[in-house]
N, C-alpha and C positions, 0 to 999 in steps of 0.2 A: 504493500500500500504506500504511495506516495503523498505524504498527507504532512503543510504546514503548519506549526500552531502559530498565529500570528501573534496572541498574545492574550496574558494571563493574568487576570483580575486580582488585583491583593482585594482577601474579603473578608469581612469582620463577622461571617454568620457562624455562630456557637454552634457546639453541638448540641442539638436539642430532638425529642423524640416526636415532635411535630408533624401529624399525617401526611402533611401535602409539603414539608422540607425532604423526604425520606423515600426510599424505594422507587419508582415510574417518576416520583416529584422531586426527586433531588436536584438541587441547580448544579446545570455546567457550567464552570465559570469561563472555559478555555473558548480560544477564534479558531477555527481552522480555514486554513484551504485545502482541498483535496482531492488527486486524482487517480487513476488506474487503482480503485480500490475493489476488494476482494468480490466476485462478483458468481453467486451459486444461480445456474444458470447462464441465460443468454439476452442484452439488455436489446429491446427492440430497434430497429434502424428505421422503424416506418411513424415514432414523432419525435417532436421539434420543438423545446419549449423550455419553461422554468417551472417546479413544483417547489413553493416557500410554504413554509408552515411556521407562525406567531407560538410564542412560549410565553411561562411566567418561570423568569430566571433570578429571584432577590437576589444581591450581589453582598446587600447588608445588613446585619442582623437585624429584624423588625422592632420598629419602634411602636411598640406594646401589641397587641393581638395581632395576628396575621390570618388573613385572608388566600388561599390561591389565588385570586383575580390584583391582587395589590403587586406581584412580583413584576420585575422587573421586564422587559421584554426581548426578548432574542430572536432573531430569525434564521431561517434554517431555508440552503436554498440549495436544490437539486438541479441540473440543467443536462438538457440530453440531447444530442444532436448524431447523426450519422453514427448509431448505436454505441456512442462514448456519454460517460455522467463525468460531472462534475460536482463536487458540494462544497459551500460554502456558509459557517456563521457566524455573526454580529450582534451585539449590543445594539437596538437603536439607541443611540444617543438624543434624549428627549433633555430638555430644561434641567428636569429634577433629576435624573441619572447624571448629568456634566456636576449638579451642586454637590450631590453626596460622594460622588468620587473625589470633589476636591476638599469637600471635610473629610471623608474616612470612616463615615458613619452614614445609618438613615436618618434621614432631616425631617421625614411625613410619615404621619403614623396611617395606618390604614383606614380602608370603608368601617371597617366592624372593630377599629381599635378603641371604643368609646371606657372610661371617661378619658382617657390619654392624650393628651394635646401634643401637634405638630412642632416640630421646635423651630421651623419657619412657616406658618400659616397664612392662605391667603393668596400662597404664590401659585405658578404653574397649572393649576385647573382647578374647576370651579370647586367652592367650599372647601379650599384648603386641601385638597387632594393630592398628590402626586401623580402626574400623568405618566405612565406609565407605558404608553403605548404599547400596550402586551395582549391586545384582544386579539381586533381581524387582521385580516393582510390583505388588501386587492390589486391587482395592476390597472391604471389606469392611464394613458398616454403613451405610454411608454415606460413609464416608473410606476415605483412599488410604493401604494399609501398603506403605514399601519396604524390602526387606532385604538381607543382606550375606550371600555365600554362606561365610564360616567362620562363622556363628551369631549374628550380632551383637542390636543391638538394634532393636526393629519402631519405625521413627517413622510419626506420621500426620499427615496432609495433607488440606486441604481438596481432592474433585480439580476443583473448576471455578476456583477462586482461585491453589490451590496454599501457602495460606497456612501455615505450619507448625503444626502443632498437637502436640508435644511426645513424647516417647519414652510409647509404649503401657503403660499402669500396670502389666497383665496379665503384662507380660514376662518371663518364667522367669530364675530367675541365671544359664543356660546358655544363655541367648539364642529364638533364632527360625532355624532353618533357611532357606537362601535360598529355597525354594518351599512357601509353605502354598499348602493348596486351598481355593479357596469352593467349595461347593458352593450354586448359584444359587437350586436348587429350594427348599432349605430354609435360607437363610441361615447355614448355621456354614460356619466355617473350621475345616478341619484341619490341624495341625503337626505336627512334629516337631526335638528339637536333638540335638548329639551334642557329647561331653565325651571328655578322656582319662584321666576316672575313674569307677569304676563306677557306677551301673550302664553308663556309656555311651551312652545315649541314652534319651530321653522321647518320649511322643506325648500329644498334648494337640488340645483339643475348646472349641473358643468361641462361641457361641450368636449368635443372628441381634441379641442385646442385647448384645452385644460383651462377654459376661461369660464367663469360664474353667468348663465346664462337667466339662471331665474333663482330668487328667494323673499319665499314669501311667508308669513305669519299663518300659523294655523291654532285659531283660539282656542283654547279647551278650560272647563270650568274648575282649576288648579294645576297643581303640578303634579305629573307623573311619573313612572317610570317605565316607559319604552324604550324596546332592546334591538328593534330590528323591522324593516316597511319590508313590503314585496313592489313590485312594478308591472302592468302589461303592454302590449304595446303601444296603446293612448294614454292610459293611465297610471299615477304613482297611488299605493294605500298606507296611510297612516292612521296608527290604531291609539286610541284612548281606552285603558284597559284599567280595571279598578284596582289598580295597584300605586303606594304614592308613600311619600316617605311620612311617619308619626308628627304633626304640628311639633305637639311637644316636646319631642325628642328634639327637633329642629332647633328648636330656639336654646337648648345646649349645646347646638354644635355634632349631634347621635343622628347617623345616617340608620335609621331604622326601617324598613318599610310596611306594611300592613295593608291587608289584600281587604277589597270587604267585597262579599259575596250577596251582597243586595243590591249591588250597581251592574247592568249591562256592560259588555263590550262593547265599545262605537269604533266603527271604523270610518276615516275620515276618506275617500274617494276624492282625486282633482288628478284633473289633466293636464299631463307630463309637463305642459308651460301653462298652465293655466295659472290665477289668480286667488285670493279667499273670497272670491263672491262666486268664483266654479263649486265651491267645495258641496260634496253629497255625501251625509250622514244617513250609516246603517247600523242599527243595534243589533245583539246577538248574546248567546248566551254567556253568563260571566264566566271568566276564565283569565289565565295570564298565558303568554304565548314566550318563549325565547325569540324561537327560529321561524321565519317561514318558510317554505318551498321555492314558491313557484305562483303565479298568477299569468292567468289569460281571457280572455272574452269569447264567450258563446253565447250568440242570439244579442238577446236583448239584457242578458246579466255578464258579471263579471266573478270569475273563479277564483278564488284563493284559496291554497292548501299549505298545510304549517300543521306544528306540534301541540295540540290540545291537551291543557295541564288540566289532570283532573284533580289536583290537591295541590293549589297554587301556595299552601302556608303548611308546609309539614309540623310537627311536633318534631323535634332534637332525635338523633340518632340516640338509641337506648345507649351506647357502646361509646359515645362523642363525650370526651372528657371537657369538662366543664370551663375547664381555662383557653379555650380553644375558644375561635369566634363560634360564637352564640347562634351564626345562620350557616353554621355550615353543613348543616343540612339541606341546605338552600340549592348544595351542587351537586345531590344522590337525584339522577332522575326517575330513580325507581321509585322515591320518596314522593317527587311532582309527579308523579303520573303521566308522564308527555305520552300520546297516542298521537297518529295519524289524524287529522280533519280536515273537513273540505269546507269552505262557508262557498255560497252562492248571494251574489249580490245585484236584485234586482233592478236595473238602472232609468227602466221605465215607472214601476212601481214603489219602488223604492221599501222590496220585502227583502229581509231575508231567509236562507233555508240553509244548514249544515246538517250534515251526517260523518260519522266516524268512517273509516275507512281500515282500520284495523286495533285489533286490540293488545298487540302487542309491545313493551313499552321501548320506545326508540326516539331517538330525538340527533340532531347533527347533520340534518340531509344535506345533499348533493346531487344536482341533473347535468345534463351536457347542456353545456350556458349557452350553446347555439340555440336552446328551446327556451331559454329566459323570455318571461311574457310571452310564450306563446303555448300552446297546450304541449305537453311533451307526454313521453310512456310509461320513460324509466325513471326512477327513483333510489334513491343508494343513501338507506338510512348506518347510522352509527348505533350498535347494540352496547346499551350501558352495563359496567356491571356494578351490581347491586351494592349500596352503601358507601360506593365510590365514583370520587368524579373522574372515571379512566370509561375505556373502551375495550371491550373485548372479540368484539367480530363487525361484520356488517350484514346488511339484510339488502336485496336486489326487489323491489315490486316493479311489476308490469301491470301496469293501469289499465291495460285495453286487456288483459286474459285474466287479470286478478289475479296470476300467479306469483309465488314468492319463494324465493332460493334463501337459504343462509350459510357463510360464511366464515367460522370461528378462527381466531388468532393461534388459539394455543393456548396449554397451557402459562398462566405467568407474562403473556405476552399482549400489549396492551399498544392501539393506536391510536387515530382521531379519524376526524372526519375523511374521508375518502374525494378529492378531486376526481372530476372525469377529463380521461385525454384522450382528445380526438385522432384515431390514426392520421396521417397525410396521405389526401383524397378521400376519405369518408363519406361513405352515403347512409348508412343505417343511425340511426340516433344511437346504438349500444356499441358500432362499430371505433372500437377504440379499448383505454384500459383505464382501473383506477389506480391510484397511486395515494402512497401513506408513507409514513415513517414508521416504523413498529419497533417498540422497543421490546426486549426481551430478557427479563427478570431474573432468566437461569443460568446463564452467561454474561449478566451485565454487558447488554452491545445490543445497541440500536442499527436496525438496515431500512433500508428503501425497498419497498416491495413494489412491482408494478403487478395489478390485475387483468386478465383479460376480460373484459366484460359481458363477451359473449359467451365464454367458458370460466361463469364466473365462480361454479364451486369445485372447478378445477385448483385453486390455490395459486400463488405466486407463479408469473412466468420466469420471473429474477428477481435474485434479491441482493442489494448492493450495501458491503458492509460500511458503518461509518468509521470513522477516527476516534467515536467517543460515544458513550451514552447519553443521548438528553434527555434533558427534563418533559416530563408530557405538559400540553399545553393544549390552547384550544382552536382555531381555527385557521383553514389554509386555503391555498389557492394551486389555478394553474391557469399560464397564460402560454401562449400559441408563439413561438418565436421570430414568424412571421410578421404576426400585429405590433409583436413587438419592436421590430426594427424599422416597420414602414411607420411608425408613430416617434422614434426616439432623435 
């Protein structure tokens, strides 16, 4: 194996018996560059592209309770071309990662470190947070935007270097929600951020020339917490979900949140450039959502499919030691309940209708982003395992047969969400593979697996060792290296 460490974090994390510091969650501190690395099997020569996957990597030991979503963030970047990989990863250097490397310590205590005060508060994202940019990852333009799921700020990245290239100019004073959309077909991204002052949340529109095309206010009657819109091809959905942080708890400064299950879901409907005087409100049943799928328009309604939490406020892991953050039950999704759902939104009548679509608990999907906003077949959910926020397999549905394949890791071997890669020249929506980092517990050694996806419980067609074990984390991508070099 040929493989660089570019360089080594001095880090001040103790040792501590901490669930998510430990085992699948241990931070790698190290950079590498890496190539001709050990490769079981044969890497395909028919795509072309980058696979990044976002991490929570703390660097410093947590100031007071720690969260896995507070960690620092690292990206992790695969690149394949004429059947050779490449991998590389990086620290993004956010604001608050530059401060605490030059004190030597953590500066911001976490979401859930209450009553513990930040020893610089106020700075880097809102309510005194540390932006951490350690959520999503998407390519857009040609560069890599990561983000931070309390709103933080979008930085961008070279993605085949990974080289930094500075907080996004475009960035609203209310930040970037952790999941904007590309949409592939036509180069914009869509966003959205949310504030605990009115109006409460924006949605905004950025052209295939990485310029702010549209941003507009979308009212809602307080502040929420929304995690993620869908798009189709007229229309962007933003949801008002009866989920929102404690008054009280606020006004100390305690990010607490609190579900209440007498208020409707509203989902806010406007078109892609439209206005708030477009805006068209649909109610539905309550719930809290993470992820969505996928949306598209049939007839006279509009489709949206996402993870239906059937127990949006767990009670505490019986097993969850008490010194621990208090929600970290928050991130068993065996606990929430995420199922498959479909809502249907009347555009004429302005009804709507859901149905479940399976009862098994899954959450983390992933479609061929060629079908973004348009109806698609396949779906490639992430199978959780129980009491932990890791991944142990994936599940393949086929919407048009209703059949379903599954997938297991292994034992001890644990991934994330599954990208799909399009072969080069592609005509079937499944014709292609997915791709993950899998780390594996029994060997301490993470690899790269590619899936076929039409022989998907065939197992790995290859699988490419890395230089190091990382830490699991949660969301990733892939981008076409094509689009990427006619847009850089």
């Amino acid at each position: 194996m040929a493989a660089t460490l570019i360089k080594e974090f001095k880090s001040s994390i103790k040792e501590n018996d901490h669930p998510y510091m430990n085992g699948p969650w241990a931070p790698a501190h190290e950079e590498f560059n890496a190539t001709d690395m050990e490769v079981i099997g044969t890497i395909p020569t028919d795509i072309d592209g980058v696979y990044l996957r976002n991490t929570e990597n703390p660097l410093h030991q947590p100031h007071g309770r720690y969260h896995p979503f507070d960690g620092d963030g690292m990206l992790h970047m695969m690149s394949f071309k004429d059947g050779k990989a490449e991998y590389r990863n990086r620290y993004v250097r956010t604001r608050g990662f530059e401060a605490e490397q030059e004190a030597g310590e953590s500066l911001w205590a976490g979401w859930t470190a209450y009553p513990v005060k930040s020893k610089r508060p106020g700075e880097c994202v809102q309510d005194g947070l540390k932006d951490a940019s350690s959520t999503d990852v998407v390519v857009h333009a040609g560069k890599v935007l990561s983000t931070f799921f309390m709103c933080g700020e979008g930085y961008r990245l070279d993605p085949y270097t990974l080289e930094q290239l500075g907080i996004e100019s475009w960035t609203p004073i209310d930040g970037i929600s952790a999941h904007p959309k590309v949409d592939v077909n036509t180069g914009e991204m869509l966003f959205f951020n949310y504030s605990k002052y009115p109006p409460y949340m924006h949605y905004g529109v950025v052209g295939a020339d990485n310029k702010l095309k549209n941003y507009i206010p979308i009212e809602l009657p307080g502040p929420r917490l929304p995690h993620d819109m869908a798009f189709s091809e007229n229309y962007a959905i933003l949801n008002d979900l009866p989920m929102a942080w404690i008054p009280e708890m606020m006004e100390q400064g305690i990010h607490l949140p609190c579900y209440d299950d007498s208020k409707p879901s509203r989902f806010a409907v406007v078109p892609r450039m439209g206005g708030p005087e477009d805006i068209q409100w649909f109610e539905a049943k309550p719930t809290y959502v993470l992820h969505w799928l996928n949306a598209y328009e049939e007839g006279d309604e509009l489709v949206l499919e996402g993870y239906f939490q059937g127990n949006p406020m767990p009670e505490p892991l019986k097993d969850q030691p008490k010194r621990y953050a208090t929600l970290m039950s928050l991130v068993d999704l065996n606990s929430l309940q995420t199922r498959l759902h479909r809502w249907r939104f009347n555009l004429k009548t302005g009804e709507t209708t859901e149905e479940d679509l399976d009862d098994e608990v899954l959450e983390f999907g992933m479609i061929n982003q060629k079908y973004a906003g348009r109806k698609n077949r396949y779906i490639y959910s992430a199978k959780p395992k129980k009491g932990w926020f890791l991944f142990e397999g994936l599940v393949k549905h086929d919407m048009e047969t209703g059949g379903k394949q599954t997938l297991m890791f292994g034992e001890d071997r644990y991934g994330s969400e599954a990208p799909f890669v399009p072969r080069i020249g592609a005509v079937d929506e499944d014709d292609g593979y997915l791709v993950s980092f899998i780390t594996d517990m029994k060997v301490d050694r993470t690899e790269c697996v590619l899936i076929d996806a039409k022989k998907f419980e065939d197992g790995p067609v290859c699988r490419i060792m890395l230089p190091h074990r990382i830490s699991s984390g949660t969301h990733a991508t892939w981008a076409n290296g094509d689009e990427i070099r006619q847009t850089s």
